[in-house]
PyMOL CGO cylinders between C-alpha atoms (Angstrom):
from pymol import cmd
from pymol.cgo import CYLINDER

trace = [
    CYLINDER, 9.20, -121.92, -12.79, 10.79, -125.22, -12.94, 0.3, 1, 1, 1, 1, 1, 1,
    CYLINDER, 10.79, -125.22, -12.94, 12.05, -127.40, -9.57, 0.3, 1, 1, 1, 1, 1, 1,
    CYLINDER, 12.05, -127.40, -9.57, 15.55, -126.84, -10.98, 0.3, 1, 1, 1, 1, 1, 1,
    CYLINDER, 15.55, -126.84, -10.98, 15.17, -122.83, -10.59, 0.3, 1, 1, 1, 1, 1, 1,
    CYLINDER, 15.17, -122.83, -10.59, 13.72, -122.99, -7.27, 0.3, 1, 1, 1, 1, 1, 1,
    CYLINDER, 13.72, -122.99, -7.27, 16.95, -125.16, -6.54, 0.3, 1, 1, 1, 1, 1, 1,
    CYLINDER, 16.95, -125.16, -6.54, 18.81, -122.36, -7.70, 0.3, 1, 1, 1, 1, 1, 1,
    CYLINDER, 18.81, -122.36, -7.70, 17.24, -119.55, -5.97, 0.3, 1, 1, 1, 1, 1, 1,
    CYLINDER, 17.24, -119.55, -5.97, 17.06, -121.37, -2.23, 0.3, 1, 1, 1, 1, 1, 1,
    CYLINDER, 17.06, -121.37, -2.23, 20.59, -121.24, -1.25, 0.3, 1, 1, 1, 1, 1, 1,
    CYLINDER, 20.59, -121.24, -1.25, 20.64, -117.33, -2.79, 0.3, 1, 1, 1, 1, 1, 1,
    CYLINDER, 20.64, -117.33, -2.79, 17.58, -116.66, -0.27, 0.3, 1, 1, 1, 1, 1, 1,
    CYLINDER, 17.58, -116.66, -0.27, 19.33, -118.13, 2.54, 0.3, 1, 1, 1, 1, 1, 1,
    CYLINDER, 19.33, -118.13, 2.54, 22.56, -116.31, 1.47, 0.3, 1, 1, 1, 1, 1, 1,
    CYLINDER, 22.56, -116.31, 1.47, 20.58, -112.91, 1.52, 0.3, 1, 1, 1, 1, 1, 1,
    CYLINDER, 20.58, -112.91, 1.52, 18.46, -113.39, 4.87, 0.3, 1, 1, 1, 1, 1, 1,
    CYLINDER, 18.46, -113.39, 4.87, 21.73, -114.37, 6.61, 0.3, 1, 1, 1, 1, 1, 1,
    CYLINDER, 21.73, -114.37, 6.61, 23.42, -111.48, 5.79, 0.3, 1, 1, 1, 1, 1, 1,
    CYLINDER, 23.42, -111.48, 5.79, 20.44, -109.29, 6.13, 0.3, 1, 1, 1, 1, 1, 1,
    CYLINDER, 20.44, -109.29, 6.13, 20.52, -110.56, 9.78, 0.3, 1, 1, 1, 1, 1, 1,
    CYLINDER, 20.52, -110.56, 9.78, 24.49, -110.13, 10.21, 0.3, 1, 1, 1, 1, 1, 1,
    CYLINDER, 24.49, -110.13, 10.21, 24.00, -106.67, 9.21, 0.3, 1, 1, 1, 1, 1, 1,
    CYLINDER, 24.00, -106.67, 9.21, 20.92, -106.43, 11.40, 0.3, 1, 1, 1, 1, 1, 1,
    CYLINDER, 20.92, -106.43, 11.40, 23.19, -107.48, 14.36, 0.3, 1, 1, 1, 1, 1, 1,
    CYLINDER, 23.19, -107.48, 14.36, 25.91, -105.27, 13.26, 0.3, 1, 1, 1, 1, 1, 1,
    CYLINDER, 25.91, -105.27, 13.26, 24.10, -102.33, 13.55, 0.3, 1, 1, 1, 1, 1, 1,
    CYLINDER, 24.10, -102.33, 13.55, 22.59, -102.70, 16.91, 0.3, 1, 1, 1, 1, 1, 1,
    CYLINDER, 22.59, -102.70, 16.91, 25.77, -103.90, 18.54, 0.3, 1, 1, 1, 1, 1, 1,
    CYLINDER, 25.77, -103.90, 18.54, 27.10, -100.77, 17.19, 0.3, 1, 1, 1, 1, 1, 1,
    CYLINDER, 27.10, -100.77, 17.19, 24.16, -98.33, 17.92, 0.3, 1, 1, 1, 1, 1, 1,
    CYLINDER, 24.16, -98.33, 17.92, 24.59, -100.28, 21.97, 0.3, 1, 1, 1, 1, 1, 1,
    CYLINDER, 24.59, -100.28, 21.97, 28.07, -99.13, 21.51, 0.3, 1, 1, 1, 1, 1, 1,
    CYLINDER, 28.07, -99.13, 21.51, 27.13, -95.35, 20.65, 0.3, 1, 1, 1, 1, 1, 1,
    CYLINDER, 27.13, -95.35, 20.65, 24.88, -95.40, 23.39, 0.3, 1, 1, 1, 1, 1, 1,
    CYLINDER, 24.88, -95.40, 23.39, 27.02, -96.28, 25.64, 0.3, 1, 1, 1, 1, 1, 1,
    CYLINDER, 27.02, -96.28, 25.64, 29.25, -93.97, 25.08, 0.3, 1, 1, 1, 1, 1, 1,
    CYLINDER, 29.25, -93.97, 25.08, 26.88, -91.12, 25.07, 0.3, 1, 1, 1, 1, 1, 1,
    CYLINDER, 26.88, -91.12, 25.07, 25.74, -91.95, 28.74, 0.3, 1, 1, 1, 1, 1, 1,
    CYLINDER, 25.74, -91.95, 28.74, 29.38, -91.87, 29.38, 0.3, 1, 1, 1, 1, 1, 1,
    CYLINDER, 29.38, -91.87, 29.38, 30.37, -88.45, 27.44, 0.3, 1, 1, 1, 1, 1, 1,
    CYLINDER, 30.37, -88.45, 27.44, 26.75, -87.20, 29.52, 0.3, 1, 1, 1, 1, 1, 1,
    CYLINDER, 26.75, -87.20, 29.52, 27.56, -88.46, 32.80, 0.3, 1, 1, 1, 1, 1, 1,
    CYLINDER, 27.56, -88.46, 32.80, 31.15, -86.88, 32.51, 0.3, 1, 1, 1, 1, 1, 1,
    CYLINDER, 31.15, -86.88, 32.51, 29.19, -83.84, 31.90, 0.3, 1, 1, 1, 1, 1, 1,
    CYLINDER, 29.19, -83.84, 31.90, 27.50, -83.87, 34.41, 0.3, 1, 1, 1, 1, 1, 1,
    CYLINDER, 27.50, -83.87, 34.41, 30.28, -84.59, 37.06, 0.3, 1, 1, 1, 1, 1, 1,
    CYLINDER, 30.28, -84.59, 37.06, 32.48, -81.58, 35.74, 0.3, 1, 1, 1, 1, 1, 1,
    CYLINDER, 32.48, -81.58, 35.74, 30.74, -79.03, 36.99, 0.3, 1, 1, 1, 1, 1, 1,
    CYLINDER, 30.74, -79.03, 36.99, 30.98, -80.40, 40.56, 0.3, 1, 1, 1, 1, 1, 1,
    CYLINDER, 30.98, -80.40, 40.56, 35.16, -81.29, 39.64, 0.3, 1, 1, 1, 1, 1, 1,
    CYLINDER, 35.16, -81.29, 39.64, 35.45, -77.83, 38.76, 0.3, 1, 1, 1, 1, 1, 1,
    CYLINDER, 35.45, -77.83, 38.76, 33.80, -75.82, 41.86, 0.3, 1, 1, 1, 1, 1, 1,
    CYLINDER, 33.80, -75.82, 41.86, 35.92, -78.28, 44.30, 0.3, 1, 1, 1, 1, 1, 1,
    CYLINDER, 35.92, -78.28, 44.30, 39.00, -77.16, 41.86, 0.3, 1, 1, 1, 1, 1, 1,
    CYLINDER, 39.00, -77.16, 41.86, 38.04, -73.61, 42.34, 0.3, 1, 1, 1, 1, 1, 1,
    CYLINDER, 38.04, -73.61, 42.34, 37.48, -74.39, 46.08, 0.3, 1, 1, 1, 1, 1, 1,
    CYLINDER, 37.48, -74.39, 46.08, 40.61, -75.75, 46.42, 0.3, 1, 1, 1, 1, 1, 1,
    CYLINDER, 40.61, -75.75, 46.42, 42.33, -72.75, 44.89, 0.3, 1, 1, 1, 1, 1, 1,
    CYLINDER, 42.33, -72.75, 44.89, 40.69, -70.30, 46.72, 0.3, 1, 1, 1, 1, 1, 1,
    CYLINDER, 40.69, -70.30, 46.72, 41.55, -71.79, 50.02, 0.3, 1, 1, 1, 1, 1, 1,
    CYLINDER, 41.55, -71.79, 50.02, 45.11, -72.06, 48.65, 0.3, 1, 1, 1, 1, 1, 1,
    CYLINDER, 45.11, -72.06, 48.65, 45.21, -68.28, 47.68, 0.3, 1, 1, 1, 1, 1, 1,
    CYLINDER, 45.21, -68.28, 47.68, 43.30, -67.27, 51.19, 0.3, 1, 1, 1, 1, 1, 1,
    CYLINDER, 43.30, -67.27, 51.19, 46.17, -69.13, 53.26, 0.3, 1, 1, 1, 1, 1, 1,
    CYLINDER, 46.17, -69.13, 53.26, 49.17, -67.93, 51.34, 0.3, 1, 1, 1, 1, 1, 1,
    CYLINDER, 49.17, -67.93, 51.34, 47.45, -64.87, 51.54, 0.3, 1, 1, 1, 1, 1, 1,
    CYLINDER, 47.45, -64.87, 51.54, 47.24, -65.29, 55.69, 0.3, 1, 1, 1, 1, 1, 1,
    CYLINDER, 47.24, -65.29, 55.69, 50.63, -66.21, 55.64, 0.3, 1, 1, 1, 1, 1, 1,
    CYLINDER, 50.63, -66.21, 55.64, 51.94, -62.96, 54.12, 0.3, 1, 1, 1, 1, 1, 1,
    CYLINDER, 51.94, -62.96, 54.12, 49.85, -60.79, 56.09, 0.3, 1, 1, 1, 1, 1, 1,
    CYLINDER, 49.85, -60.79, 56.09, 51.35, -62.88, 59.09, 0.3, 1, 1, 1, 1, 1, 1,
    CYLINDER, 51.35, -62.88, 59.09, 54.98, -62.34, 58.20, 0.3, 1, 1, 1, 1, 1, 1,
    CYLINDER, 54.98, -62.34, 58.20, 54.74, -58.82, 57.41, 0.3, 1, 1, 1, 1, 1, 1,
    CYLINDER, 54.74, -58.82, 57.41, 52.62, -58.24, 60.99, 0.3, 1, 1, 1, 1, 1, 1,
    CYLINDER, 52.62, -58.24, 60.99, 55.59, -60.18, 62.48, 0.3, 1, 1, 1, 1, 1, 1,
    CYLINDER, 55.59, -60.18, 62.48, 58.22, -58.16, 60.70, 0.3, 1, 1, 1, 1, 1, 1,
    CYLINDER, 58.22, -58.16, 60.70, 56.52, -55.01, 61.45, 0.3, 1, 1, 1, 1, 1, 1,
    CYLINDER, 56.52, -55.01, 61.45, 56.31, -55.91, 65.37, 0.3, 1, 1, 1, 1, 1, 1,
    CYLINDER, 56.31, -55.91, 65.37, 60.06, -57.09, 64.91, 0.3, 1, 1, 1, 1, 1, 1,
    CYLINDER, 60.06, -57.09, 64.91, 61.11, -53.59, 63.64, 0.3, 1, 1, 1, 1, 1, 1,
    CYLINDER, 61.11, -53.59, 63.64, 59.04, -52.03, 66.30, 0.3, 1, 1, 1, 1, 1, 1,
    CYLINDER, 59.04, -52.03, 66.30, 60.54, -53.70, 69.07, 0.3, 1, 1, 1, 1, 1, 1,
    CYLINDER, 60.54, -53.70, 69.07, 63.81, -52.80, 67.73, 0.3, 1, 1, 1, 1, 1, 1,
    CYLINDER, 63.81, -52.80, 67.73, 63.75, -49.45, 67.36, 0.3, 1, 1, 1, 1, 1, 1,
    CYLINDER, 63.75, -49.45, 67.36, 62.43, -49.11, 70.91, 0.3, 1, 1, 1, 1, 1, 1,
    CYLINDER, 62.43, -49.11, 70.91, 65.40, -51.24, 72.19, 0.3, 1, 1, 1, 1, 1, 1,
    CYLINDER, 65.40, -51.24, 72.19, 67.40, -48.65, 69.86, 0.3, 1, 1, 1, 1, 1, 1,
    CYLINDER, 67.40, -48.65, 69.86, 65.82, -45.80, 71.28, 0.3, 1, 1, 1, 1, 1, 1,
    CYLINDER, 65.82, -45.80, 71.28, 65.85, -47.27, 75.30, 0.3, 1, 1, 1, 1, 1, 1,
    CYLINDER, 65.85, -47.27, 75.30, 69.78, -47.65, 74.63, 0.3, 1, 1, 1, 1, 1, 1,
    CYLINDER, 69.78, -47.65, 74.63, 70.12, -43.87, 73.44, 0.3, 1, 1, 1, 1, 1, 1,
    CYLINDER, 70.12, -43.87, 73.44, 67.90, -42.42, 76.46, 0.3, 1, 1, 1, 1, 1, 1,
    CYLINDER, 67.90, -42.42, 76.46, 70.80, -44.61, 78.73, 0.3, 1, 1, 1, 1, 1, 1,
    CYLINDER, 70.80, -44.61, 78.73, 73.43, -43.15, 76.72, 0.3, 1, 1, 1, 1, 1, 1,
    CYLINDER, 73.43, -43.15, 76.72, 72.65, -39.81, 77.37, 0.3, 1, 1, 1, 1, 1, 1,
    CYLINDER, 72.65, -39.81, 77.37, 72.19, -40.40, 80.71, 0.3, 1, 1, 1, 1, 1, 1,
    CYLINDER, 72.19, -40.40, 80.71, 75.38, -41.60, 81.07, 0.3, 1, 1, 1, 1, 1, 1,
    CYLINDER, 75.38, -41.60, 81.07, 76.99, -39.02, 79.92, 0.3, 1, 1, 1, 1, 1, 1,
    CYLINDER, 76.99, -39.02, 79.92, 75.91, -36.46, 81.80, 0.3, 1, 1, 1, 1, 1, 1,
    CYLINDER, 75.91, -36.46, 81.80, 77.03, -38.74, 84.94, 0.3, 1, 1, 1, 1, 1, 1,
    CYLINDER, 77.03, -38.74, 84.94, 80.19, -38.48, 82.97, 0.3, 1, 1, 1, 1, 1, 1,
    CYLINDER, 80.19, -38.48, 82.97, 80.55, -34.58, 82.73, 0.3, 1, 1, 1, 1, 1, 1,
    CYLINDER, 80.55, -34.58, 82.73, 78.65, -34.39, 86.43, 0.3, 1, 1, 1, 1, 1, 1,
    CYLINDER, 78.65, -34.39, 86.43, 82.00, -35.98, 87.39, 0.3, 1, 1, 1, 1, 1, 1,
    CYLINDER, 82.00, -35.98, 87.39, 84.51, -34.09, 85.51, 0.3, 1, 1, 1, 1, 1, 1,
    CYLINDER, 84.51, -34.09, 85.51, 83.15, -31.22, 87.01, 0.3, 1, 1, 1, 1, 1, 1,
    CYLINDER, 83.15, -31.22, 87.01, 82.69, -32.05, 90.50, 0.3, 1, 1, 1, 1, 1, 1,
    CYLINDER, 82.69, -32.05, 90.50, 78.63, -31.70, 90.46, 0.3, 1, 1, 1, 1, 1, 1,
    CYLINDER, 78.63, -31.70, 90.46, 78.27, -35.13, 91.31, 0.3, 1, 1, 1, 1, 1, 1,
    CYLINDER, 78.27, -35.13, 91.31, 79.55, -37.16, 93.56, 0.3, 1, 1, 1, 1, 1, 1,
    CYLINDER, 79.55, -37.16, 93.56, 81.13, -40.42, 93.88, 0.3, 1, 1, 1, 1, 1, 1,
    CYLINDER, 81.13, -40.42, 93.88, 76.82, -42.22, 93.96, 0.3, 1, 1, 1, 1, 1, 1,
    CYLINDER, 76.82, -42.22, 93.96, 75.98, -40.14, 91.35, 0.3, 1, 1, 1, 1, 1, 1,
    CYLINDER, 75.98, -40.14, 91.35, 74.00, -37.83, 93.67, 0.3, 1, 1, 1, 1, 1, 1,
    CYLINDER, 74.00, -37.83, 93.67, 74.33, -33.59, 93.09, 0.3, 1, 1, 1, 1, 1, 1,
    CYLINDER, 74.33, -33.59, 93.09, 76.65, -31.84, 95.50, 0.3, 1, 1, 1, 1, 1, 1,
    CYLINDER, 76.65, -31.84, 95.50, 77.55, -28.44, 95.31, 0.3, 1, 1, 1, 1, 1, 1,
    CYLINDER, 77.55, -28.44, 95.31, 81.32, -29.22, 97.00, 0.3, 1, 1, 1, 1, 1, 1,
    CYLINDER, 81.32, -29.22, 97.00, 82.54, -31.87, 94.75, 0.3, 1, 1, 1, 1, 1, 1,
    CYLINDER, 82.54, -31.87, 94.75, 85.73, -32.19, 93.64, 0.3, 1, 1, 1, 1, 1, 1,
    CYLINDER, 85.73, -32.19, 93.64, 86.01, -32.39, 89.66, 0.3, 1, 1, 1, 1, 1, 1,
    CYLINDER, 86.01, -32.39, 89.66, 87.54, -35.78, 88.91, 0.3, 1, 1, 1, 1, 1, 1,
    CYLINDER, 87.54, -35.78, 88.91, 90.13, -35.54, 86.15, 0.3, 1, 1, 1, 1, 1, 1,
    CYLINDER, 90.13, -35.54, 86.15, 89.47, -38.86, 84.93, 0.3, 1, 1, 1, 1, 1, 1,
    CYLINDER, 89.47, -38.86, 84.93, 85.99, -38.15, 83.43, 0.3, 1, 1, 1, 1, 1, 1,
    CYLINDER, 85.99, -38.15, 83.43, 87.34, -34.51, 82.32, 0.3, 1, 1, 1, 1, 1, 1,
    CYLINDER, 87.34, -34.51, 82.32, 87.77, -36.12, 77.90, 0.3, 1, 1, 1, 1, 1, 1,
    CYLINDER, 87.77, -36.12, 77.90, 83.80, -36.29, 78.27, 0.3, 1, 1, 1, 1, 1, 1,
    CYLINDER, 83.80, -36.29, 78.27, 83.26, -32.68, 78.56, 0.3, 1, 1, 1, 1, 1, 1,
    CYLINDER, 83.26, -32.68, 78.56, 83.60, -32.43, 74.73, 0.3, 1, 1, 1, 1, 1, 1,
    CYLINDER, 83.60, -32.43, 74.73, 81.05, -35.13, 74.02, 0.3, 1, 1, 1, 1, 1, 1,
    CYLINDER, 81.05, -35.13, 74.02, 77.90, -33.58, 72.92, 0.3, 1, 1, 1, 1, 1, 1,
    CYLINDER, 77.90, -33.58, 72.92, 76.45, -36.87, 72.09, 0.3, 1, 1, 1, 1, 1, 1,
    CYLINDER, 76.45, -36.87, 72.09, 76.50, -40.34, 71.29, 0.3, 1, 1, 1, 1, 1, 1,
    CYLINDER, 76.50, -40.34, 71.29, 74.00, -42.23, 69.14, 0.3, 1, 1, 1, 1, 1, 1,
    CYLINDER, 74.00, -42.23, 69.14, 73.56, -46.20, 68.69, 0.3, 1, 1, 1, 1, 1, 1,
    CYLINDER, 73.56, -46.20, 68.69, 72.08, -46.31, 65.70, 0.3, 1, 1, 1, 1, 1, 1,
    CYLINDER, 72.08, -46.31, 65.70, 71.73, -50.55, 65.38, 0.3, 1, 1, 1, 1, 1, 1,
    CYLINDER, 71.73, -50.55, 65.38, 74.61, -51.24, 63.72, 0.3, 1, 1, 1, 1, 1, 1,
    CYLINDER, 74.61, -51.24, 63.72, 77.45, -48.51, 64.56, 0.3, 1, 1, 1, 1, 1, 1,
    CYLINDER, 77.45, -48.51, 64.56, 78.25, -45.36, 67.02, 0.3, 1, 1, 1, 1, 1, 1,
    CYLINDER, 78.25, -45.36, 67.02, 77.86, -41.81, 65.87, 0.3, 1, 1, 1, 1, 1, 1,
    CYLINDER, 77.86, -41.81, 65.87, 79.71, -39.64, 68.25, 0.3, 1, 1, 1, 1, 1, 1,
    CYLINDER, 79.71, -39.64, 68.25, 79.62, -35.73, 67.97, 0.3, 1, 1, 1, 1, 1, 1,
    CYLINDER, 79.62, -35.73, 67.97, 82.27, -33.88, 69.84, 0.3, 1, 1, 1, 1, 1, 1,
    CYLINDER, 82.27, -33.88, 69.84, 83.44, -30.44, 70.49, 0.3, 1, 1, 1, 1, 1, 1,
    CYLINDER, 83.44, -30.44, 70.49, 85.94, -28.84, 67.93, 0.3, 1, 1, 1, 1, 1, 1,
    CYLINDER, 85.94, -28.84, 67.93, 88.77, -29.54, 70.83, 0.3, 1, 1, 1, 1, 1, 1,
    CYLINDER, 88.77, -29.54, 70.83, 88.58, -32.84, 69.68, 0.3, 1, 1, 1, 1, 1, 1,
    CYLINDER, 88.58, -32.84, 69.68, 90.72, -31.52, 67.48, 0.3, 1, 1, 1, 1, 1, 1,
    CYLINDER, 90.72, -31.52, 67.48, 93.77, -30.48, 69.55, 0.3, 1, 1, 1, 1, 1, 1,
    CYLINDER, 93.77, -30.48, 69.55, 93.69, -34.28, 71.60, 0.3, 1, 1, 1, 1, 1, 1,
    CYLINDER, 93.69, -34.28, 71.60, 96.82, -36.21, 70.24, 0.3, 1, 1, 1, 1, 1, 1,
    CYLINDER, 96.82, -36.21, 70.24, 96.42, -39.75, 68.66, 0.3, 1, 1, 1, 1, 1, 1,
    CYLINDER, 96.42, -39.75, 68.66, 96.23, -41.37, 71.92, 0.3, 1, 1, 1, 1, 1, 1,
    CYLINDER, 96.23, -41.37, 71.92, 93.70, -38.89, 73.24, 0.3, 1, 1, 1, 1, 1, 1,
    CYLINDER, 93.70, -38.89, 73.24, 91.53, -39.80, 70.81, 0.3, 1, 1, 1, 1, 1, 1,
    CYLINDER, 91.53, -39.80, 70.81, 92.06, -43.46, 70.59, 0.3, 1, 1, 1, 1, 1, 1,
    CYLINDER, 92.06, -43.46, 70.59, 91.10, -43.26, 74.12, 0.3, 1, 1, 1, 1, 1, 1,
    CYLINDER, 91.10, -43.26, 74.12, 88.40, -41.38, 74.01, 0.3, 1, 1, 1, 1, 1, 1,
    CYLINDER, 88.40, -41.38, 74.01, 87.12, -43.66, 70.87, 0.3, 1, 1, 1, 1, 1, 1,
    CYLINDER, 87.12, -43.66, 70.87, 87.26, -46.88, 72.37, 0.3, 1, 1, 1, 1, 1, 1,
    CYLINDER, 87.26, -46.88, 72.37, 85.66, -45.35, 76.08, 0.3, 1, 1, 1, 1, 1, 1,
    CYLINDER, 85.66, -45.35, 76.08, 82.39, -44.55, 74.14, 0.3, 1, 1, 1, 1, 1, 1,
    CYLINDER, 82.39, -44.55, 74.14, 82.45, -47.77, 72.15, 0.3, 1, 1, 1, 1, 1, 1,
    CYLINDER, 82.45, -47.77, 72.15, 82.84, -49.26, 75.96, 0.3, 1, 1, 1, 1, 1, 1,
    CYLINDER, 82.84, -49.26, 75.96, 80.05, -47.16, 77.03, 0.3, 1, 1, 1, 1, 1, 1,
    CYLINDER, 80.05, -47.16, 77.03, 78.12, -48.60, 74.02, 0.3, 1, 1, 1, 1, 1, 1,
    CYLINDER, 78.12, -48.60, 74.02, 78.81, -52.13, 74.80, 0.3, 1, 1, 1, 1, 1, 1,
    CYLINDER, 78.81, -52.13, 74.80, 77.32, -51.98, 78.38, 0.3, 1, 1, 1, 1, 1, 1,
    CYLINDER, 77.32, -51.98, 78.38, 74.11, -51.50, 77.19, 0.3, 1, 1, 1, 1, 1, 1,
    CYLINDER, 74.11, -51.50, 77.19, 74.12, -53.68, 73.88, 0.3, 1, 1, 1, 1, 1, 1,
    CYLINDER, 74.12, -53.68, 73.88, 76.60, -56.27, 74.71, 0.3, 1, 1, 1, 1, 1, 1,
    CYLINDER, 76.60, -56.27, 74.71, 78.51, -55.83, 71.88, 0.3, 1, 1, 1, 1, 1, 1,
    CYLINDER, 78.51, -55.83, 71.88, 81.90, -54.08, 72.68, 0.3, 1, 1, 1, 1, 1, 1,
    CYLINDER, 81.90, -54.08, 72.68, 82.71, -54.40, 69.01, 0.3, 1, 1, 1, 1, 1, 1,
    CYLINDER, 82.71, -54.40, 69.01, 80.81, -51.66, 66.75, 0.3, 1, 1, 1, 1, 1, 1,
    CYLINDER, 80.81, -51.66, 66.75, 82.70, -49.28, 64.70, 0.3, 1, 1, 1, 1, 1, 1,
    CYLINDER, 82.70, -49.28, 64.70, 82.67, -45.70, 66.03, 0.3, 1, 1, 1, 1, 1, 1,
    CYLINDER, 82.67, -45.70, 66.03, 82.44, -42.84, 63.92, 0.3, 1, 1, 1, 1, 1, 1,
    CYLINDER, 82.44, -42.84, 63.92, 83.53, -39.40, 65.50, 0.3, 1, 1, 1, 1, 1, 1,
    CYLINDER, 83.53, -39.40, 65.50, 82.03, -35.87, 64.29, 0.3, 1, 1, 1, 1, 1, 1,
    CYLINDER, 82.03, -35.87, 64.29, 82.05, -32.32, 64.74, 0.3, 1, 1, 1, 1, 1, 1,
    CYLINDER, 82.05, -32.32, 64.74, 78.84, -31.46, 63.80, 0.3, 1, 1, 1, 1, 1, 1,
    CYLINDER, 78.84, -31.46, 63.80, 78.71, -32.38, 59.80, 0.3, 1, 1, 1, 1, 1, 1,
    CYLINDER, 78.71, -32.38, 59.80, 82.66, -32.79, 59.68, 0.3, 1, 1, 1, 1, 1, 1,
    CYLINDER, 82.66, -32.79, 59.68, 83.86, -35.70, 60.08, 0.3, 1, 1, 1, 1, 1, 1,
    CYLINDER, 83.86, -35.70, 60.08, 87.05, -36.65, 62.46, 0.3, 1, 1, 1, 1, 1, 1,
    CYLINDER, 87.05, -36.65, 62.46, 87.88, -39.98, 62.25, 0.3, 1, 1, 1, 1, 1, 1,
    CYLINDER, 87.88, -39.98, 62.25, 86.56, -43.72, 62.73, 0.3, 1, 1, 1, 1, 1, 1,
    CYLINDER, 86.56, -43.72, 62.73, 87.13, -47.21, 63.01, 0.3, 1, 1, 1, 1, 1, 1,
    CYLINDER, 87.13, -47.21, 63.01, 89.25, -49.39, 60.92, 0.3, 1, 1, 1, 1, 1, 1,
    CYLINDER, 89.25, -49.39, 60.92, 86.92, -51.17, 58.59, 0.3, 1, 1, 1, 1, 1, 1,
    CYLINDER, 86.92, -51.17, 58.59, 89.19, -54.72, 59.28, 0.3, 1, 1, 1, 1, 1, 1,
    CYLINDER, 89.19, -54.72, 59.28, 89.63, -53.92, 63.60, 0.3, 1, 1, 1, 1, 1, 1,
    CYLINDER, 89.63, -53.92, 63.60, 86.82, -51.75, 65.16, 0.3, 1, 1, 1, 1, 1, 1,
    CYLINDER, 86.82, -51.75, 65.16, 89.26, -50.83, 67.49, 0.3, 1, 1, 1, 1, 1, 1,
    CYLINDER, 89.26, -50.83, 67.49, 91.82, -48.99, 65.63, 0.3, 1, 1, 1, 1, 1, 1,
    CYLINDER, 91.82, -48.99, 65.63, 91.17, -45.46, 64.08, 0.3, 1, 1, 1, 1, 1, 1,
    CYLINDER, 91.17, -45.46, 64.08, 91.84, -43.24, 61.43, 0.3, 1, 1, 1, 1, 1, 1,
    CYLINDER, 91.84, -43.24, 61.43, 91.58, -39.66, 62.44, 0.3, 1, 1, 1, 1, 1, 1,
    CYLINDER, 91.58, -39.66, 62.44, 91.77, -37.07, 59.52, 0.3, 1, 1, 1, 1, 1, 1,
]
cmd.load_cgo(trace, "trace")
């Protein structure tokens, strides 16, 4: 081969080696790159099972306290209801108390403290009680039950007697204002307005 080929085939060597060495380079700066990102993708592995128990943690002590809370508010609504209907059922034992003062009254059994006597004098004040057979406060209104001579009382009779027991009533609940509803047994009499507690309707 002739100094004139080997002229020629130099610079083509060079050419060649060079990028042989570029490509060289290529690769490993983009097998580093594929590394790296492997240790990354691994290392994320590797943390997510630790994320996900504090995640689960996290949501179980969120369930368990809304959990407590509920039980807490339904304990505190049951005690609330309790404590009502004893209240309800204190008030009722007072009214029926009251009136058999009433009736001890209108007929002369008691006298002026309350107290038996067997000489009293019946006190014609108290004597519109003597048809009451009972009065229930039931939290929110007055159920009455009354004798049929109820019945015969004129309009002012009755308003009378209505707005006495709602009186009676308010002593013991401070609230002077609940509608009254008057029976005979299952027949109904008469009650408050809806609009004015202390107006009536009597049938």
């Amino acid at each position: 081969m002739n100094k004139k080929h080997y002229g020629m085939l130099l610079p083509a060597l060079i050419l060649l080696i060079g990028c042989s060495s570029n490509k060289n380079e290529g690769i490993t700066t983009e097998q580093e790159s594929i590394a790296k990102s492997s240790s990354e993708i691994l290392q994320k592995e590797e943390d997510l099972p630790e994320e996900k128990e504090e995640r689960e943690i996290v949501e179980v002590d969120t369930i368990e306290s809304e959990v407590e809370k509920e039980e807490k508010t339904i304990a505190s609504s049951e005690e609330s209801t309790e404590t009502e209907t004893n209240e309800i059922k204190e008030i009722n034992d007072l009214l029926v108390r009251y009136i058999e003062e009433n009736q001890g009254f209108a007929l002369g059994t008691l006298d002026g403290d309350g107290n038996p006597t067997d000489n009293g004098t019946p006190d014609d004040f108290f004597a519109p009680w003597l048809i009451i057979r009972s009065i229930e406060y039931t939290g929110s209104d007055i159920q009455a039950n009354v004798t049929a001579d109820f019945v015969s009382f004129t309009t002012q009779e009755k308003d009378s007697l209505a707005s006495s027991i709602q009186n009676a009533v308010g002593v013991f609940t401070s609230d002077f204002s609940l509608h009254v509803y008057v029976y005979n047994g299952e027949n109904a009499l008469g009650h408050s307005k809806l609009l004015d507690s202390r107006s009536y309707t009597w049938y």
